[in-house]
C-alpha positions in Angstrom: 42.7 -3.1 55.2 43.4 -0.5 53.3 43.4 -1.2 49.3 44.6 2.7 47.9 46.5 6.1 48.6 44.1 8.9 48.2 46.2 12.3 47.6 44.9 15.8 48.8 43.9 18.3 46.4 45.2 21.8 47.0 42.9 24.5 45.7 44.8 27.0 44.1 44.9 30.5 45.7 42.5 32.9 44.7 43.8 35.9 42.1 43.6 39.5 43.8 41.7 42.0 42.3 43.1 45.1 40.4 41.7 48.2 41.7 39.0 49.4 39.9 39.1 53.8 39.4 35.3 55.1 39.1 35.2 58.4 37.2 32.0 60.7 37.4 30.2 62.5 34.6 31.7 66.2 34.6 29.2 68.9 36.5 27.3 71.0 33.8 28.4 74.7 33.8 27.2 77.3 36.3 25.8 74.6 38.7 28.2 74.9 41.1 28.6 79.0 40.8 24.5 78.5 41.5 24.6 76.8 44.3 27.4 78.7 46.3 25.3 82.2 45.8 22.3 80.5 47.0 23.9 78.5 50.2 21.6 75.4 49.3 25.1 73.3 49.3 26.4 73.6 53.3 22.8 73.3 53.9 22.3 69.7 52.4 25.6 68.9 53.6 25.2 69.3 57.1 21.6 67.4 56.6 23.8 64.9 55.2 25.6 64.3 57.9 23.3 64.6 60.7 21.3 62.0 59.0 24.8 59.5 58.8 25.5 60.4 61.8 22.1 59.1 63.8 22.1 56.0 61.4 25.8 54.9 62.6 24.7 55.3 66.1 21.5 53.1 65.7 23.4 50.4 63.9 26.0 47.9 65.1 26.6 46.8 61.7 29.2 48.1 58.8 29.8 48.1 55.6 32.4 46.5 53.4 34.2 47.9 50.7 32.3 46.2 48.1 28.9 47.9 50.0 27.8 44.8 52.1 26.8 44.7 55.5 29.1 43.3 57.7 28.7 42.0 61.4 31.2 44.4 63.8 33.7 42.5 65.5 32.1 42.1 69.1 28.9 41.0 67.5 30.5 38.3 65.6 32.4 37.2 68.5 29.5 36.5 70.9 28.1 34.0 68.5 29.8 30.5 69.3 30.9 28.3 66.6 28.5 25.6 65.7 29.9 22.2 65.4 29.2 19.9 62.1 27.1 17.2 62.8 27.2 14.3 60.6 23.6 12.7 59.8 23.9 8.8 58.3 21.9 8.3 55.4 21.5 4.6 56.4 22.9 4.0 59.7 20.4 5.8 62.2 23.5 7.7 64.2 24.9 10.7 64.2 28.3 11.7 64.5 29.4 15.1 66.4 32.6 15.3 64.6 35.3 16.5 67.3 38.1 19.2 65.8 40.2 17.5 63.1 37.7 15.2 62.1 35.8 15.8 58.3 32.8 13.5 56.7 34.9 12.1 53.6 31.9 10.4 52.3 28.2 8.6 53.0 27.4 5.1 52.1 26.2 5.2 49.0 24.1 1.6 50.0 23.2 -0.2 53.0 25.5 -2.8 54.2 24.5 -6.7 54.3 26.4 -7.8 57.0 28.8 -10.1 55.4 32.5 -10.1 55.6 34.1 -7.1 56.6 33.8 -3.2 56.3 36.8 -1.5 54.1 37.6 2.0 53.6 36.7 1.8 50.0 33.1 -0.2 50.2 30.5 2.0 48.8 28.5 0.9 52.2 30.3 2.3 54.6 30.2 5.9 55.8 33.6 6.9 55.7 35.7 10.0 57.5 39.5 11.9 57.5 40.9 12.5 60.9 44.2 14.2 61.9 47.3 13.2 60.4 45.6 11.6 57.5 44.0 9.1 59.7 40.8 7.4 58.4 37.6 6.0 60.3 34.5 4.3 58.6 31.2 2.8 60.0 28.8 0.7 58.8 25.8 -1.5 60.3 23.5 -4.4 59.6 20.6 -6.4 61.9 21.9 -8.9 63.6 20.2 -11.4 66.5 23.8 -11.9 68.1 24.9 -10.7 71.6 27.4 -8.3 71.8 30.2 -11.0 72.7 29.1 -13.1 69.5 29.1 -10.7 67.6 32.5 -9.0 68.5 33.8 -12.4 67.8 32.0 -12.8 64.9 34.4 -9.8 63.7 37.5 -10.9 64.7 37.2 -13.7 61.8 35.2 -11.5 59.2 38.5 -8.9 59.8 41.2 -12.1 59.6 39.3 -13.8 56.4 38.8 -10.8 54.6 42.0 -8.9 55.4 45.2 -9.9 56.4 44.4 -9.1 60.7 45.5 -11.9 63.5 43.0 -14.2 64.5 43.2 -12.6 67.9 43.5 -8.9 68.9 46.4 -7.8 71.1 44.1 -5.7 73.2 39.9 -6.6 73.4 38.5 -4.2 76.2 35.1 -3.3 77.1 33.9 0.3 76.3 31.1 2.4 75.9 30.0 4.3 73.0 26.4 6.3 72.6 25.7 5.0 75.9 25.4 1.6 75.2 28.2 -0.8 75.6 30.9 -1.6 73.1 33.9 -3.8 72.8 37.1 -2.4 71.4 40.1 -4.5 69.8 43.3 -3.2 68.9 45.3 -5.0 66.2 48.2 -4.9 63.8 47.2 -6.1 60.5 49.1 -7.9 59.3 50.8 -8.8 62.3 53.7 -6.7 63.4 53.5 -4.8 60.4 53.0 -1.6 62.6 49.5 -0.9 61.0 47.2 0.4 63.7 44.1 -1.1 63.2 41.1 -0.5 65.5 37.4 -1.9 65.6 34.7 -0.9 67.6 31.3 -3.1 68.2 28.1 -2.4 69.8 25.0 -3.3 69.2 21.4 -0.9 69.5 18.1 -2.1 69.6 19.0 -5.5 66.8 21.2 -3.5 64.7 25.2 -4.7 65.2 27.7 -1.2 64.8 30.6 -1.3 63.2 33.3 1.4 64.1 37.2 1.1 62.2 40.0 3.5 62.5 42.8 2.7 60.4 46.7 4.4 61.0 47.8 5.9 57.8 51.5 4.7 58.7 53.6 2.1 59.8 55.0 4.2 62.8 54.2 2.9 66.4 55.3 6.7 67.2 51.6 7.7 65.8 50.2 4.9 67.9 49.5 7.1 70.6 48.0 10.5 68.7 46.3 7.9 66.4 44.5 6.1 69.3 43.3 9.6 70.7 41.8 10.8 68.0 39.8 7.5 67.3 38.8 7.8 71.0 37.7 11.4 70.5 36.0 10.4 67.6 33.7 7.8 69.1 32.5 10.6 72.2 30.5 12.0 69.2 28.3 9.1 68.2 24.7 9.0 69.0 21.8 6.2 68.0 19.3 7.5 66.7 16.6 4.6 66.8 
C-alpha cells in the first residue's frame, strides 16, 4: 500500500554563542573621591539591597542570563504536560495522539469514497508512529451497515492494492465508542507487510482507519500492533 520511502530530516545543531564582554564608560574624575567623604555610597547600597532583597522574597520567578523571566523549577513542575490533540479539517474526529505518535499531515481534500485510502492521497489525514510506523484516516457518507461496508473494504483494499481477498484476522472492536471491525492482513500475502484496517461507521459517515508496518519483519508485528491499538483509544467523533 505503500507507494514511497520518506527519509527524516535531521535539523542541524544549533551554534553556541561566543561570550560577549560588556565594558562601561570610565567614571569622571573626583566622583568617586565625592561620594566616599559624603557617605551617600553605603547608603544607596544598602537601599539597594534591602529593596532586592524584599522583591526576591515576593517573587517565585528568576531570571535568565539573557534578563528573562523564568518559571523556578517547582513551579514548572506542577504544571502537567498537555497532550496534542489533532483536530480533522474534514473528518469531524479528533485524534488524542498517545506518546510516539505525530500528525504528519491533513487532507488537503475530502475523500469520495471510491477505492481505497493510501498513505500518499492528498485525502487522507495521515500520521508517524514509533518505529517509523505510519497510520492515515479518511471518511466519506455512506448508507451501508457496518458489515457491508467492512466488506466493501476488503475488495477496494485487494483491487486497489495488492491485499488477500480475505483478512487473516476480522474481529469486532470498538473505537470512539461506537463499534468497529478490525482486519489484519499481509499485503501482499506472506510478504510480512503488516497491514491493518479499521471500519466504523457514525451517524452515515463510514471511517476509515489504516496502519501500515514500515518493515517486512514479523518480529515488529507485535510493537506495531500496539501502537496502532494505542493509537485508535484517542479517536473521538465529533458529529
Amino acid at each position: 500500500m505503500k507507494e514511497t520511502t520518506k527519509t527524516a530530516r535531521q535539523k542541524p545543531s544549533a551554534s553556541s554563542r561566543a561570550p560577549v564582554t560588556h565594558h562601561g564608560p570610565p567614571t569622571p574624575h573626583g566622583v568617586r573621591h565625592l561620594a566616599r567623604g559624603t557617605g551617600e555610597v553605603p547608603a544607596l547600597a544598602a537601599l539597594l539591597s534591602m529593596i532586592a532583597f524584599l522583591a526576591g522574597c515576593g517573587s517565585s520567578a528568576t531570571t535568565d542570563p539573557n534578563g528573562t523571566p523564568t518559571r523556578s523549577a517547582a513551579a514548572a513542575a506542577s504544571t502537567p504536560a498537555t497532550a496534542h490533540l489533532f483536530r480533522s479539517r474534514y473528518y469531524g474526529y479528533t485524534e488524542a495522539l498517545p506518546s510516539g505518535w505525530s500528525s504528519s499531515s491533513q487532507a488537503t481534500q475530502p475523500w469520495d469514497g471510491e477505492g481505497a485510502a493510501g498513505d500518499q492521497d492528498s485525502f487522507v489525514d495521515l500520521f508517524s508512529g514509533p518505529g517509523g510506523l505510519e497510520a492515515w484516516a479518511a471518511a466519506a457518507p455512506t448508507k451501508q451497515n457496518l458489515a457491508a461496508y467492512t466488506t466493501a473494504t476488503i475488495r477496494a483494499a485487494a483491487a486497489s492494492h495488492p491485499c488477500p481477498t480475505t483478512p487473516q484476522t476480522n474481529q469486532a472492536i470498538t473505537i470512539g465508542g461506537k463499534p468497529a471491525r478490525l482486519l489484519n492482513m499481509q499485503c501482499p500475502l506472506g510478504s510480512g507487510f503488516l497491514v491493518e484496517i479499521v471500519t466504523t461507521i457514525h451517524h452515515g459517515t463510514a471511517y476509515v482507519f489504516t496502519s501500515q508496518s514500515p518493515s517486512g519483519s514479523a518480529a515488529n508485528h507485535r510493537a506495531d500492533r500496539a501502537a496502532f491499538r494505542k493509537f485508535l483509544t484517542g479517536i473521538q467523533f465529533q458529529r
